[in-house]
N, C-alpha and C positions, 0 to 999 in steps of 0.2 A: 765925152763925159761932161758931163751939165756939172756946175758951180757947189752945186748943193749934193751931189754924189761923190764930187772931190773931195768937199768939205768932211761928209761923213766918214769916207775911207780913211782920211789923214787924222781923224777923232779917233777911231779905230784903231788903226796903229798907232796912236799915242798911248792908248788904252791900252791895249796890248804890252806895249814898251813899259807903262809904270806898272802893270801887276809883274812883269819880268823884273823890274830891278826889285820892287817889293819882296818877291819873294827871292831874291839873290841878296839881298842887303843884309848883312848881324845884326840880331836882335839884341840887346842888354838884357837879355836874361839866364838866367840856368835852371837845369832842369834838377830835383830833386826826385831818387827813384828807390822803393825797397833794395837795401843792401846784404850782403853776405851777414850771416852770423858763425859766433864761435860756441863752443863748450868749454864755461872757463872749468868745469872739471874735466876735460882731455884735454889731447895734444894740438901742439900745434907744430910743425913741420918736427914730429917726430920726439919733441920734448913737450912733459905736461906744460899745460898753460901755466897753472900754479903746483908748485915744489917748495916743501918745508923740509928743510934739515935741521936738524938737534933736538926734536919735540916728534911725539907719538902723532900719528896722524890711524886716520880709521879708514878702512872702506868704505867706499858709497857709490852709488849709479845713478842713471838717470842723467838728465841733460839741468845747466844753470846756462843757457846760452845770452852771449849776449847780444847785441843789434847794431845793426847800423844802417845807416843812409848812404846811397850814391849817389856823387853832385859830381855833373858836366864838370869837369876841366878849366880852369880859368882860361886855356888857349882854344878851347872849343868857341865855335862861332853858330850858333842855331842861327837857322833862317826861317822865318815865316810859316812855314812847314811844318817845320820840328817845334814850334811851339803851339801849335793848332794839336798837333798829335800828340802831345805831352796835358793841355787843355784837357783834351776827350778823354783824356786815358783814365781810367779809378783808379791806376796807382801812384799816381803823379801828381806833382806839384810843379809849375813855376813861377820861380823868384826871381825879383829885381839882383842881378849881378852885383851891383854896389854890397848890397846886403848881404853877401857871403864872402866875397874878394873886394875888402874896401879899396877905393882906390885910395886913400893914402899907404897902404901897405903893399909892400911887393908878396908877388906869390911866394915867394923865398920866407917871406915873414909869416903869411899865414898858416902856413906849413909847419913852421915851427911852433908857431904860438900852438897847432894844433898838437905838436907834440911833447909840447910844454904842459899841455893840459891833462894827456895821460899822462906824463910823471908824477903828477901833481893829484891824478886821480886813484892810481894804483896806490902813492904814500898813506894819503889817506884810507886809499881802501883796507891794505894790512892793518893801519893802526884800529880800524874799526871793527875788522872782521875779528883782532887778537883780543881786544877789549869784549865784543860781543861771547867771545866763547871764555871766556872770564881771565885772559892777563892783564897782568897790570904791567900797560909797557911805556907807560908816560911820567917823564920823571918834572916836579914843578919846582923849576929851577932859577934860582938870583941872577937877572940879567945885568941891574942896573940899584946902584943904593945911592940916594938923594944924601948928600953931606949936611952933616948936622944931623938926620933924622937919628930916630931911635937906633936903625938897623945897622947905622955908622962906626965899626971900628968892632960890631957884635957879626954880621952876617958878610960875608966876601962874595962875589961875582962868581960863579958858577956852583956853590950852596943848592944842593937838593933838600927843598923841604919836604917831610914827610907826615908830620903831626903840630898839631896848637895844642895845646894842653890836654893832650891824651888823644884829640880826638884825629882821626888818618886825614891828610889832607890826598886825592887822587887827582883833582886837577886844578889848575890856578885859580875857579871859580869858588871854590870850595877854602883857599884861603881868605880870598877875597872878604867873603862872608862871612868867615870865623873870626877875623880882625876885626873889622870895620862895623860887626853888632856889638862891639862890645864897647864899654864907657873909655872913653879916653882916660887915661892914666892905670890904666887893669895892667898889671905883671901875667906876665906869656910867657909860659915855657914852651918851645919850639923843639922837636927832634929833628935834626938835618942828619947830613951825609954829606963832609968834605973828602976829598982827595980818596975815597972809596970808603973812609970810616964813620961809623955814626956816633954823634955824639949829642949832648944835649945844651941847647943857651937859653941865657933867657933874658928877655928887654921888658921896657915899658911903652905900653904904647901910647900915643900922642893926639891931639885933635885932627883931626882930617882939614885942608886947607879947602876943601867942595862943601862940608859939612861937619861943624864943628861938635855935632852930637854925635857925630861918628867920628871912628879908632883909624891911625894908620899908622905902621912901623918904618917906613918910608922906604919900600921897593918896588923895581918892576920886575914882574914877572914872565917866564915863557915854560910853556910846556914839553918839554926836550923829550921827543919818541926815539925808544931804548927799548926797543925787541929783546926777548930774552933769546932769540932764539931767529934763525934764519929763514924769510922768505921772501920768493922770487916768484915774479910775473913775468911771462915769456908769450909777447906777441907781436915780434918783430917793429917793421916801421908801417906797416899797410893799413892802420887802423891810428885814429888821432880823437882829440876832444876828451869830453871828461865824463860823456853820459854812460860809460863802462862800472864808475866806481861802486853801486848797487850790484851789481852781478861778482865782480869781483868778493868785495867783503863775502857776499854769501860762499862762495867757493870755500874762503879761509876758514869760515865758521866752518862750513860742511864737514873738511875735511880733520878739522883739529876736535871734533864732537862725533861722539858714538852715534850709531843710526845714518840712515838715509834719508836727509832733511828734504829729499823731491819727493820719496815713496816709491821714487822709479818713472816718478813721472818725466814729462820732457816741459822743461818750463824755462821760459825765457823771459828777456825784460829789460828795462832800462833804466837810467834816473843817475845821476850824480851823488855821492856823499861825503859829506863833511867829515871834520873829526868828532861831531859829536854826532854822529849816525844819522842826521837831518838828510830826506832825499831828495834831491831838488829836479825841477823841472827840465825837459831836455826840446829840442825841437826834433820834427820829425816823426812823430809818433804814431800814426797812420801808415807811415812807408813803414816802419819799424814793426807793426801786428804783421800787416802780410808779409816782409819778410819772413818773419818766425812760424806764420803759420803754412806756409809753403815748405817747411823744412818739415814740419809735422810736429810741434809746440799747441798745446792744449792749453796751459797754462801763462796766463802773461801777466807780470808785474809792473804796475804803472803808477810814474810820480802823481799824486792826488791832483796836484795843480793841470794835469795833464786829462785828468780822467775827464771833463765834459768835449773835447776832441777824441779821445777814446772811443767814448760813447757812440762816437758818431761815426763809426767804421763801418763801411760794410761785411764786415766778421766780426761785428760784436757779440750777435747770437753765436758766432762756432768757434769762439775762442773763449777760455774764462780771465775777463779783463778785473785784475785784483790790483786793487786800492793800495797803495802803504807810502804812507808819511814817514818812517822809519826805517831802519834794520829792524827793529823791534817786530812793528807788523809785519813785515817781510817774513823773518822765521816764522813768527804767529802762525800766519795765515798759512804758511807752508808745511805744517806741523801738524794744522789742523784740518787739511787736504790728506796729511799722508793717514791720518788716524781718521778717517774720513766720517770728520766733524767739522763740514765745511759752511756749513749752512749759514751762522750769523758774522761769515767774513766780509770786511766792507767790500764792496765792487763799483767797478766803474757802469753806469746803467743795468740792465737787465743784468748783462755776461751769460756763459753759459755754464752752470753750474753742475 
């Protein structure tokens, strides 16, 4: 064997040798893939998803599913392979591992944090879904009174305010504003509720120490949710994060309001919400259409912030991708699908209408 035939075979087998470890070695990433959804108006391992006891609830049909993602395993190890194939794939994404499982947190943590975030997302969703169907379950209540101020020795530490001078205060915002427009030294009759009885006080209010053309009585406030009435989200541990709480609230509306707010359609969706019905953005949202539309979902509700990736599915045309910055558009839009007066609903690109 000549010099230069040695030479090449042992190039060869080296070559050989680093695409073998190449493709044996863990890559730093994970794979994100369409997930399982639910019907938060049915069951789930045999009890409704969502149950109200003490309050009329109605019939209704039709799917409010919600979505999710499927991410590799923090103990999963892709190789080379599995990330070329995940690459190709159209229903796949992958992501840098740091970016899902930081390494400062143990798997143990983000596990929790993710199940920290339904709790956190379901609270919110009742409080949303009871206010959108019109109770009033939010009591705005005296966390904290600044000594000296007006509020001193007049208003006590857990004080539900209900009214400024006549007018109904429903959430801390709305005190906020009916003090603070008004000239410092103006007499304020307040309606509270101590120890469950309502009664009436009344103070003077004082210069603001932010702005002295503005009023303050000198408290802080919290908005303390006080359901009149019992309900319960049931979806085990297998589902985490917060982009459910959109789906959710609609469920509650749904079922605490006469009619069938799908029409009967099958409509799924995503998006997180606040206590003040705000829907915020979720990641995922291209695994999350096919999911939905592989279950047979027509309809699909998406955070605004979300819709120029929406957009850009390849099931934009055979799915109807609807816009909503709200609970608000959310019923809207779905009210106006079931009375099928759908036409000036916002959408995410084309959609399919």
């Amino acid at each position: 064997m000549s010099r230069r035939t040695a030479a090449l075979s042992l190039a060869s087998i080296a070559l050989v040798a680093l695409v073998c470890v190449a493709l044996l070695v863990p890559m730093p990433y994970v794979v994100m893939s369409p997930g399982l959804t639910e019907n938060t108006l049915g069951e789930y391992e045999g009890e409704p998803v969502v149950s109200i006891t003490g309050e009329r609830t109605y019939p209704t049909s039709g799917h409010l599913d919600l979505t999710t993602v499927s991410v590799t395993s923090p103990e999963y190890e892709p190789r080379l392979p599995d990330i070329l194939a995940a690459w190709w794939s159209p229903n796949d994404i992958v992501l840098p591992r740091d970016l899902v499982y930081p390494p400062e947190q143990t798997v143990g943590e983000v596990k929790q944090e993710n199940r920290d975030q339904m709790d956190g997302s379901q609270a919110a969703a009742i409080m949303v879904g009871l206010a959108q169907a019109g109770y009033d379950a939010t009591d705005v209540t005296v966390s904290e009174i600044v000594e000296g101020a007006p509020a001193d020795d007049v208003l006590e530490k857990g004080d539900v305010i209900e009214s400024v001078n006549g007018a109904q205060i429903a959430v801390t915002d709305d005190l906020i504003v009916a003090i603070s427009d008004l000239e410092p030294g103006t007499e304020v009759s307040m309606g509270i509720v101590r120890g469950g009885e309502p009664r009436t006080v009344d103070l003077r209010t004082e210069p603001s120490p932010e702005d002295e053309s503005a009023s303050r009585v000198g408290i802080f406030l919290a908005d303390v949710f006080d359901p009149p009435f019992k309900v319960d989200i049931e979806l085990g541990q297998s589902i985490g994060g917060p982009s459910a709480g959109l789906m959710f609230s609609l469920a509650i509306y749904d079922l605490l309001t006469p009619g069938k707010l799908t029409g009967g359609r099958y409509v799924a969706g995503t998006g997180t919400i606040d206590a003040s019905g705000v829907v915020g953005p979720i990641g995922g949202i291209e695994q999350k259409i096919v999911g939905a539309h592989a279950n047979g979902a027509t309809v699909f509700l998406v955070p605004a912030a979300d819709c120029p990736d929406a957009a850009e599915s390849d099931l934009a045309d055979d799915i109807d991708l609807i816009e909503v910055t709200t609970i608000d558009d959310a019923v809207t839009a779905l009210e106006g699908l079931a009375s099928g007066d759908g036409a000036d609903i916002p959408r995410c690109g084309s959609g399919a209408p």
